[in-house]
N, C-alpha and C positions, 0 to 999 in steps of 0.2 A: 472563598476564592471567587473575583468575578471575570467571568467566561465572558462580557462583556462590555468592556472597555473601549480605550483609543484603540490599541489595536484588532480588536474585532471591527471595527467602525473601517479603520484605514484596508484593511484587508478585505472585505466586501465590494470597496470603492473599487481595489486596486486589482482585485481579481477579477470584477465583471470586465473593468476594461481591458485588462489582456485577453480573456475571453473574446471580446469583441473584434477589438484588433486582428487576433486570430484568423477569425471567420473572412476579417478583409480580405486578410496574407491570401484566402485562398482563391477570391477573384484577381489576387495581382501580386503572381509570384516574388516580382523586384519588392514590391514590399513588404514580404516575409523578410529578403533577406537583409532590408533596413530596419526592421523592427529587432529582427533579429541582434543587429549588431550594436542597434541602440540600446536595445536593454541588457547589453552586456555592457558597453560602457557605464550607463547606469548601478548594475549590480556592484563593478570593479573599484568606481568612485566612492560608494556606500561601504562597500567593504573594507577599503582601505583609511575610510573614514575612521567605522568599528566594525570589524569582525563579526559582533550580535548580528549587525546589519545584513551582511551579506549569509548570515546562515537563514535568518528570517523568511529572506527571498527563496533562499534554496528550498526551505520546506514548504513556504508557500505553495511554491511552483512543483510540491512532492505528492502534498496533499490532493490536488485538482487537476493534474500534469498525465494522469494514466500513464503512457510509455515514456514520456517528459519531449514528444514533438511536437507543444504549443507553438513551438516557433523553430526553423532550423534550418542549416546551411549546407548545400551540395557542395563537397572536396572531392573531385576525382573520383567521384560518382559515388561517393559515400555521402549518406546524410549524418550532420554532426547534428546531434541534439542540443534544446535548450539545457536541458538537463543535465548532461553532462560539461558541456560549457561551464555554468553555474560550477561546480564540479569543480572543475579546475581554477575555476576564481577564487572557490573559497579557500584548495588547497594550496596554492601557488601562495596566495597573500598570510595564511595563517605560518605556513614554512619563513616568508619570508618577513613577517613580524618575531618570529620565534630568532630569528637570526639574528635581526636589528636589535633585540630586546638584551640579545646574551652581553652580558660587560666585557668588554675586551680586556680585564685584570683579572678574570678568571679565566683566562684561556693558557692553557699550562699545559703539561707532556703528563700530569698525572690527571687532569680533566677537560673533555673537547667538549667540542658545543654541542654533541650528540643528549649530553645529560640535560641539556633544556627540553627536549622533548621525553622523559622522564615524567611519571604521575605518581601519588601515593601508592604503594602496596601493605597498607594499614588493615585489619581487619575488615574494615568498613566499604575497604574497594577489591575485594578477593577478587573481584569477576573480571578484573581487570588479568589477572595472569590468563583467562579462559580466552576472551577477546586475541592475546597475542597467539596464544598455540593454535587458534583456527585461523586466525593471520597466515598462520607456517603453515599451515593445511592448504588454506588458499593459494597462496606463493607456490606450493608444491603443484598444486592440481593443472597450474600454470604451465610449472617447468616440464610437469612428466607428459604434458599435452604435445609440448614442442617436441621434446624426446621422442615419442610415441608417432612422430610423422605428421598430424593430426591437423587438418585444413587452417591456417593462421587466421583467415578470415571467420571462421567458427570459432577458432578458440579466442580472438578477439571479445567478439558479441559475444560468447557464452559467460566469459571470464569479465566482462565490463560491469554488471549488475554488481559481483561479488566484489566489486574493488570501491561499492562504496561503501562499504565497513570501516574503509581508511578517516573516515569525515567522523568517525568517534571521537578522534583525537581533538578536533576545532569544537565539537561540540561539549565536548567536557569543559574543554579552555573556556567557553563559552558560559554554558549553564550553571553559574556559580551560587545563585539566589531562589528564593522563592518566586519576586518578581516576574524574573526572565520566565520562569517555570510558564508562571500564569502569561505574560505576553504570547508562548508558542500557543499555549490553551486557547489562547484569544484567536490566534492567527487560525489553529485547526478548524475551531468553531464557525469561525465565518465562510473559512474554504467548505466545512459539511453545510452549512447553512446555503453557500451557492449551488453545489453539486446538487440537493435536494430540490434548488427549485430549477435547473436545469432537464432534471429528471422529467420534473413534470411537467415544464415547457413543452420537451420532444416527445414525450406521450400525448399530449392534446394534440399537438399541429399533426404528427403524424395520423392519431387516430379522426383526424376531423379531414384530410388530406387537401391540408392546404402547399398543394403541387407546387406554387413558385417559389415557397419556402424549405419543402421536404426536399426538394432535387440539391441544392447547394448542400442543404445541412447535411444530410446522407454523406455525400460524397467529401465533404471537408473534416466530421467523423473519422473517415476512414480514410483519409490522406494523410490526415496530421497523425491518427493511431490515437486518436481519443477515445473512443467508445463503436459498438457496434448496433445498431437495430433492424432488428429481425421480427417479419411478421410470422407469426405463430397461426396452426392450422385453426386454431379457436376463435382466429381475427382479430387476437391483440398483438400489438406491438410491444416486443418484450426493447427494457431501454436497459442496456449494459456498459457501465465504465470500468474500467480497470481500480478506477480509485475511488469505488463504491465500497472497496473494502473499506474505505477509513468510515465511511458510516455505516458499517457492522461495528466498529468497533466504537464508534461516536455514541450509537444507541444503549452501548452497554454504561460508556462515561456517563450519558445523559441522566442510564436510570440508576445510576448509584447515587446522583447528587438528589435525586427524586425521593428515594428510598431512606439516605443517612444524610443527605443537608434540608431544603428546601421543598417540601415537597406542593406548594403553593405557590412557586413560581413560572408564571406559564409560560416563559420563554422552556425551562426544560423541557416540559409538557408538549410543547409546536418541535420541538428537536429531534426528541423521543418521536413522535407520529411521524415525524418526515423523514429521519432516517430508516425506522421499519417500512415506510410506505415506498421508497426507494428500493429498499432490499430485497423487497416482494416483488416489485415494478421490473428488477433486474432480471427476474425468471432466475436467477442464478442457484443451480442445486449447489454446489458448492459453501455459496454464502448460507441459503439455507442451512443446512446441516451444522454450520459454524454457527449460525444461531442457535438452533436447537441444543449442542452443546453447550455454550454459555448459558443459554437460560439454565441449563440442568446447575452446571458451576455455580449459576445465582445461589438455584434452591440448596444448596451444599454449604456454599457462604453462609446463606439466613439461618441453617440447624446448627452449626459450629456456631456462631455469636448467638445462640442460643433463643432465637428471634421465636416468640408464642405462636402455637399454631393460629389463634388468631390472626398475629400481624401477617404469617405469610399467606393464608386465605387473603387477606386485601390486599398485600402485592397481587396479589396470582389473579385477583379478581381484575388488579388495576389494569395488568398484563392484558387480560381478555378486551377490556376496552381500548385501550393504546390501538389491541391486534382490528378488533372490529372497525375503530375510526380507521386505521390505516387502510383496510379493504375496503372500504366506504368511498374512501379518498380516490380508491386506485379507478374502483366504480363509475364516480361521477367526472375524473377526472378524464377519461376514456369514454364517457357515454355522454357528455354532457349537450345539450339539446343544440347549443347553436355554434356554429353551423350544424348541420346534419351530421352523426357519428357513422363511422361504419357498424354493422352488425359484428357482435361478438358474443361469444357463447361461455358466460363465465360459469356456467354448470361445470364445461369442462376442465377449463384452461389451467386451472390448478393442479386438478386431480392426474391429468394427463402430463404434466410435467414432473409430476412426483413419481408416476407409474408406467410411464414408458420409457422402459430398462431399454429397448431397442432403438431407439435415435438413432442418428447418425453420430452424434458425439458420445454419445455412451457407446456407442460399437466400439468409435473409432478408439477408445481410451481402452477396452479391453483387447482389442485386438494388439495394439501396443504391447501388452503386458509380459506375452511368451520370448519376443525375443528383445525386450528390454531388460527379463530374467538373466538371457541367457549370457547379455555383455556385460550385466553387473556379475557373475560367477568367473568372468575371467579373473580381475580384480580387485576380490570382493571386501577387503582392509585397506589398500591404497588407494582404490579407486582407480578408473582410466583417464584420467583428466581432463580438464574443459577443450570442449572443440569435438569430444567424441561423439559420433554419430550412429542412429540406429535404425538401420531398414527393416518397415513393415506394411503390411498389406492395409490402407485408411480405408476406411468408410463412410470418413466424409465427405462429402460432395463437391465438396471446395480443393481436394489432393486428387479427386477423380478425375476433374473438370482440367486439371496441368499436368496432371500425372495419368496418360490410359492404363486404365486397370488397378489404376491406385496404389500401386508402389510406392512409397514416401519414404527418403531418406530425411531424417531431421537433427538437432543436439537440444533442440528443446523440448520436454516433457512435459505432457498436465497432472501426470504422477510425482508433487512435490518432493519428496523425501525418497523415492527412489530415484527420481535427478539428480541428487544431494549424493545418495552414493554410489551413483554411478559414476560422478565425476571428481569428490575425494574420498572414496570408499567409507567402508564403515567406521573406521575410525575419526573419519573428519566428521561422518553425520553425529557422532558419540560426541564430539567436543564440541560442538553446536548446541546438540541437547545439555550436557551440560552446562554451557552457558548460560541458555535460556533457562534452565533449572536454578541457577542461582538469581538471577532476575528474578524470578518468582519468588523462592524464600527470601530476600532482600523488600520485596514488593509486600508479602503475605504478614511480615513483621511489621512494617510501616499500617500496613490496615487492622492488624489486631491492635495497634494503640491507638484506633481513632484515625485513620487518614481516608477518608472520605475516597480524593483519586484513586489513591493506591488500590483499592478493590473497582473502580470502575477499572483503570487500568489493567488489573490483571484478568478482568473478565475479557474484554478485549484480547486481548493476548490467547486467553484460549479459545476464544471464535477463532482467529487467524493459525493457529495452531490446527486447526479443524479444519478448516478451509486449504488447507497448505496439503492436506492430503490427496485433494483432487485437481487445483489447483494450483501451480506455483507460486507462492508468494514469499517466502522464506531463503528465496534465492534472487529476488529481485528487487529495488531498490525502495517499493511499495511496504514490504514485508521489514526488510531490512533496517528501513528509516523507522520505521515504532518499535521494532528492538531495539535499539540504539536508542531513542526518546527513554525510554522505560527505565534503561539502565541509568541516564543522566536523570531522569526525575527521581531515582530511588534512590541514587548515591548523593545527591545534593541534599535531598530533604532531610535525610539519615544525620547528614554531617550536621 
């Protein structure tokens, strides 16, 4: 399979320049909101062209998008994301191709047009009844929100991320080939390929503190909701994206083509080091931990395929270098002589991010936990619906600083999976997991006869599984969009 082709090429091109673009939108608001509208015209015409087209864009802009506000429109003091925009282009045009497409000599009192949005229910697509019942879960967590009184404007935002689950359906319609398979591969690859060197862009310039450049970037960061940087008591500039997960999960893809295709090709090789040296760079305990369980997964893979303790000594060996160039990277990337770096104490900076249990965001995530217990026991099978909120005492600096004394009411949680049911209870987080459960055996079958992705993919899958613990990601359209990929690469390759 080549991971770089036309579209890896086009996608690099097309991504630095919205990137860039971007960065303008945020010296000259009016041309956010022309870029804005131009690249929806853009997407609607492509789309309406072919459907592949405008899913392309969408994950494009899913992959490297973090909250998906590269670009967006103030309505009556709401900002409309790009993201969601896209969204609705893809849905709106795939409904109404699906409409266009039904024959008017099938339209009869014993069959409506409803059965063209119908898929196989073959053995081969079981996972497909699991998708609809957490559908109904979803829908519900909606409905019983309204019911329940529960701020519309919360349960809006709460309940937007979980509505794009809906884009299954385009994406199946979509995903029919190997081809197509390989073009999103192409598309993701160049998206991690930029994020990676983005990374390391905003760690040089900020750690060398080039001011006429840090003050913008900082601040259009954190206006669009791309990423955050934070300096660290150690003097490094920890660099965080939202859609850093995809390369946690890029590193895993990387080293399985490393391990079971090519292991002499050193595009994987620059892949593999640049998504761990990003992962690192993010300070992110969360991703961590998601790593260290994959790797474990790895070593589970190699004793089941029955891999010599030799070979797995040279993975594990290979591991150690991949790990050391990457820390190497972070090193010189951060210290490097000219201009002048700032001081930093890399004795610490690791150790100290692994061991200090008392942070401010390690507080604030345990201090959350007692009475986020205590609204998930009201409900604790239905769930309280999206929109519910839950006040506790933060002790982060940032809920101190708007809130005196730190009271915070919130609906959203960095305890993944107790998010999950606190808003469709236990039973909606049960038909979740099951889903994702069958994705895996579906995934686990494709890799015992030889599929190469299939095991990079499902290593992925449990980094983000692992990271969803601390982290939400499994509720949000970051998480949500590689479920969905997983499921159309497994059921496509199967058939």
């Amino acid at each position: 399979m080549n991971l770089f082709g036309k579209y890896f090429k086009t996608s690099l091109l097309f991504i630095f320049f919205a990137l860039t673009l971007s960065f303008v939108a945020y010296f000259f608001p009016l041309f956010n909101k022309v870029a804005f509208f131009v690249i929806l015209a853009m997407a609607l015409i492509l789309t309406l062209e072919k459907l592949e087209y405008g899913i392309y864009i969408l994950l494009a802009e899913l992959f490297i998008g973090s909250k998906g506000y590269l670009f967006y429109f103030d309505a009556g003091g709401t900002s409309v994301s790009l993201r969601i925009a896209l969204f609705l282009i893809v849905m709106a045009v795939w409904i109404y191709k699906k409409i266009k497409d039904y024959p008017s000599s099938e339209r009869s009192e014993s069959r409506n047009i409803l059965s063209n949005f119908s898929f196989s229910t073959s053995s081969k697509n079981k996972i497909w009844r699991w998708y609809w019942i957490l559908l109904v879960f979803i829908a519900w967590g909606f409905i019983w929100g309204i019911i329940r009184g529960n701020s519309f404007q919360n349960l809006f935002f709460d309940f937007n991320g979980w509505l794009y689950f809906v884009l299954i359906f385009p994406i199946m319609d979509v995903v029919k080939s190997r081809e197509q398979i390989e073009n999103i591969l192409q598309i993701f690859t160049g998206a991690v390929a930029i994020v990676i060197v983005k990374t390391f862009f905003f760690l040089y310039i900020f750690s060398h503190g080039f001011e006429v450049v840090v003050f913008p970037v900082y601040h259009w960061l954190r206006q669009f909701l791309i990423g955050e940087v934070t300096l660290m008591p150690s003097g490094f500039y920890r660099i965080f994206f939202q859609s850093q997960i995809y390369l946690l999960i890029g590193f895993f893809i990387f080293s399985a083509f490393l391990i079971w295709g090519n292991k002499k090709d050193k595009k994987y090789w620059l892949l593999a080091i640049g998504s761990l040296t990003s992962v690192l760079i993010s300070f992110s305990r969360s991703f961590w931990v998601g790593l260290a369980v994959g790797l474990l997964a790895l070593l589970v893979i190699l004793i089941i395929k029955k891999f010599s303790l030799g070979k797995i000594v040279k993975i594990g060996l290979a591991g150690i270098v991949i790990l050391v160039i990457s820390l190497a990277a972070t090193f010189v990337t951060a210290q490097f002589p000219f201009p002048e770096p700032g001081k930093i104490s890399f004795a610490s900076m690791f150790s100290d991010r692994l061991t200090d249990l008392d942070e401010a965001a390690v507080r604030s995530r345990w201090d959350l936990l007692p009475p986020l217990g205590k609204e998930i026991i009201k409900h604790p099978i239905i769930g309280s619906g999206f929109g519910t909120t839950v006040t506790y005492k933060s002790s982060d600096p940032r809920a101190v600083q708007v809130n005196p004394g730190g009271i915070f009411t919130t609906y959203a949680f960095e305890w993944g999976y107790l998010d999950i049911m606190l808003k469709i209870g236990l039973a909606g987080l049960a038909v979740y997991l099951l889903l994702i459960v069958k994705i895996w055996r579906l995934g686990w079958g494709l890799g015992q006869s030889g599929g190469i992705l299939s095991f990079g993919l499902l290593l992925g899958l449990a980094a983000l599984l692992t990271t969803n613990f601390f982290s939400p990601y499994l509720n949000h359209p970051l998480g949500i969009g590689y479920i969905m990929l997983c499921s159309s690469f497994f059921i496509k390759v199967k058939e």
